[in-house]
Each structure stands twice: as C-alpha cells, then as structure tokens.
N, C-alpha and C positions, 0 to 999 in steps of 0.2 A: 530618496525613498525612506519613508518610518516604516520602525521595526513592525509598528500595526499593519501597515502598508502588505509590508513582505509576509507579513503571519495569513493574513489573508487572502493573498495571490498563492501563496503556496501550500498553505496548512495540509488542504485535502490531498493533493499530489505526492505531499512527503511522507506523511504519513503510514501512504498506500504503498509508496516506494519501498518503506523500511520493513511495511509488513510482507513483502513480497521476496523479501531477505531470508524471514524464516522468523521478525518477529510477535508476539502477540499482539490486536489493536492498543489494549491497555500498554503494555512497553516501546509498540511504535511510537505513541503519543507521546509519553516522556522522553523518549528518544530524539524525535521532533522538536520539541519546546526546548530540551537541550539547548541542541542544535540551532536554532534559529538566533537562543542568545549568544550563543559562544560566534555566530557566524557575524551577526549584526554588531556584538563587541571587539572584534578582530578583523572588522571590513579592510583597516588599510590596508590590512596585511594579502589583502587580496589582489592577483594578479590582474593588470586591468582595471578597467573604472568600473569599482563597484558598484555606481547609479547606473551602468546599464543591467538591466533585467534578465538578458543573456547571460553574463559575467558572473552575474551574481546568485543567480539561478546554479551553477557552474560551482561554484564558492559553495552554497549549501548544501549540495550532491556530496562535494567532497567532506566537511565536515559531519554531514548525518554518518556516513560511511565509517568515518573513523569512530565516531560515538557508537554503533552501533557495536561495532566489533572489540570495543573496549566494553561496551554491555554483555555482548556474550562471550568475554574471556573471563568477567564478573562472575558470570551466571555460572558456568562450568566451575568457578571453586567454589561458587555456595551448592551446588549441586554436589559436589566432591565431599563436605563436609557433610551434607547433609546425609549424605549415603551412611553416612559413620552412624547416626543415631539407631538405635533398635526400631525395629519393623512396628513392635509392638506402640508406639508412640506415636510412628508416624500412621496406624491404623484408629488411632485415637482418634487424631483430630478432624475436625470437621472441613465435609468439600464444599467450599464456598460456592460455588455454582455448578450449576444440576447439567448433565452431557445433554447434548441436541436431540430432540426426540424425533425429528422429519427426518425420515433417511434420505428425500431428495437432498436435503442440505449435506449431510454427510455425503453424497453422491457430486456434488458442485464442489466442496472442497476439495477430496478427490481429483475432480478433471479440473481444475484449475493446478494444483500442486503436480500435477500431470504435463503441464503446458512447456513449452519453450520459455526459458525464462526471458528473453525479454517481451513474451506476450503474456506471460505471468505479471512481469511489471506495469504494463499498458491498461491491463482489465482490473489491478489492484488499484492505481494507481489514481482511473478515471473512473468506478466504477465503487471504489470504499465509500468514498462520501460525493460522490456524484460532481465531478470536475471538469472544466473545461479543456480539449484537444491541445490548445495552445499552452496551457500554463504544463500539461504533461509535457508538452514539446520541450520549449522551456528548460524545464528541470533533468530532460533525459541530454541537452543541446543535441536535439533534430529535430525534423522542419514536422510540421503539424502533418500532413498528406502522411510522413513516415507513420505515425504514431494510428493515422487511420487508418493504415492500410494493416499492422500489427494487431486493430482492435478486430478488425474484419477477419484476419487470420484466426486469432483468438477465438472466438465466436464461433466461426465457422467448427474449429479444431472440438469446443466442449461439444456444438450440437453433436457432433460425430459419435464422442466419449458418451456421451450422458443418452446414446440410443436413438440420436435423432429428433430429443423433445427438444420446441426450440427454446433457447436460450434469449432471443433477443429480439425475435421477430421483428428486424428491418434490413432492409438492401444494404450492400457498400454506400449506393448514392447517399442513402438516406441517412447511414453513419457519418458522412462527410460534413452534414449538418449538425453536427453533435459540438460546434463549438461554444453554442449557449449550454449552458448546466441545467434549460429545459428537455427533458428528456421524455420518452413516450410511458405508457404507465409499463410498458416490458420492459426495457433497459432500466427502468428504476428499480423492478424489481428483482434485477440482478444487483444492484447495489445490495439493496435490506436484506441481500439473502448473501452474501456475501462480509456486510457488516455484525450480522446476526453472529456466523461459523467465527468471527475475529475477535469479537468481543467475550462470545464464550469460551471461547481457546483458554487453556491452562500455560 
C-alpha cells in the first residue's frame, strides 16, 4: 500500500474518529495527517504485516490516538498560559468565525455529544465526510454488520433526543446498504450538518 493509497481509504474515517475524541474538524485533520505520516514512516515497526488493511488500519487507530492526546496535553498548557494574559486583550481580539445561527444544528450537536460513545464514533466517523461501513469497520477492527447495527442504534438514539424529527429517514435494511459512500439526500444531509457544527467549532 502507498501512503496515498492509505490517505485515501482512510482520511474520512479518521478524521471523524479523532473528532469524536472531543477534537475540532480543523485539529482532527492535522491530527490525521500527523498521523498517517508518522504511521506510514514507522510501518516496520508495526505488529504484523502492515500490507494487510486490518493490521494497518490497527497501526493508525493506535498512532492517531497517541497524537491526539499529545495534542491535548499541548493544548491544556497553551490554554494555561493563555489564561495568564489580561481579559482585556483577550476581549480585543477578533473571533474568527461567527457561532452557528440554526439552533437545529446546535440541537444535532447536542444529541450526538449525547450518544454512547462508540455510537458517537460510528455517526462521526461515517457520516463527517460521508464514508464507507467497511473502511469504519476497518479502522474500529470490527466486522462491517457491527458498525451497522451501531449506526442504526445511533439514529435511532438522536431521532429520540432531537423530539422525534427524523434524523435519517431509512430502515436498518436500508442502512445495511450504506457500504457505497452513495448515500440518500437524508443521510447526506446528516453529514453537512454535522460537518458544518465541526468546522465551526472553536
């Protein structure tokens, strides 16, 4: 496998993994890309034959992991510092981007941050940038059927939270066909509505 290979097969999954951690899309992504090279330049060191997809899938779970939580042990001393500056300074400067104006959206973030987290991870995961069942399988190492049966919980769980509106309008059966990254225009637009709340995250 090329590292374009693997950026590919896994970008959207990992991504969505990292932001299901607790971090923003913008730090998922650098987190990601991290991770991909430190993963793909340290293959030998991988238990296993890293040409299989399983293995290695396996390999970059655990490296994002580590980069992640070395990003937010980062963040907690620039945050510590940054608490030191006067109020009036940090009232100064300008917010780069403007809070969510759809309170549905604010109401999805919510019942998502709500969820069980491995159904938090399953709906991040497949659903940030619009991914296929298998490659989240893959990267969680459990079998595709798991990952559906997780997204169907998931779903089920926000319609609940969020009053009922549906969330995704399709059956389990019809989830079970979700391994192409064609999706119907309602699960897509759980994606954009979930990519929207990640990227405007502070």
């Amino acid at each position: 496998m090329e590292l374009s290979d693997i950026i590919e097969r896994y970008r959207g999954p990992l991504i969505g993994l990292i932001a299901s951690w607790g971090a923003t899309y913008a730090d998922a992504a650098e987190i990601a890309q991290d991770s991909f090279v430190d993963a793909y330049m340290n293959r030998e060191a991988c238990r296993g034959n890293w040409k299989d997809p399983q293995v290695f899938a396996a390999w970059l779970r655990g490296i994002a992991r580590n980069n992640f939580r070395n990003a937010f042990r980062s963040r907690k001393r620039r945050e510590k510092r940054v608490s030191l500056v006067q109020a009036s300074t940090l009232e100064a400067a300008p917010n780069p981007l403007p809070p969510p104006t759809d309170d549905r959206l604010e109401r999805l973030r919510d019942a998502i941050d709500a969820l069980p987290e491995k159904w938090k991870q399953v709906v991040m995961m497949h659903y940030l940038e619009v991914t296929s069942v298998k490659e989240v399988a893959a990267l969680l190492s459990v079998s595709p059927k798991t990952v559906e049966g997780r997204l169907y919980q998931a779903r089920r769980e926000l319609k609940r939270i969020m009053g009922g509106q549906s969330t995704s309008g399709v059956s389990k059966s019809e989830s079970s066909k979700s391994d192409s990254p064609t999706l119907s225009t309602s699960i897509s637009g759980i994606g954009k509505a979930i990519l929207l709340l990640w990227v405007e995250s502070t």
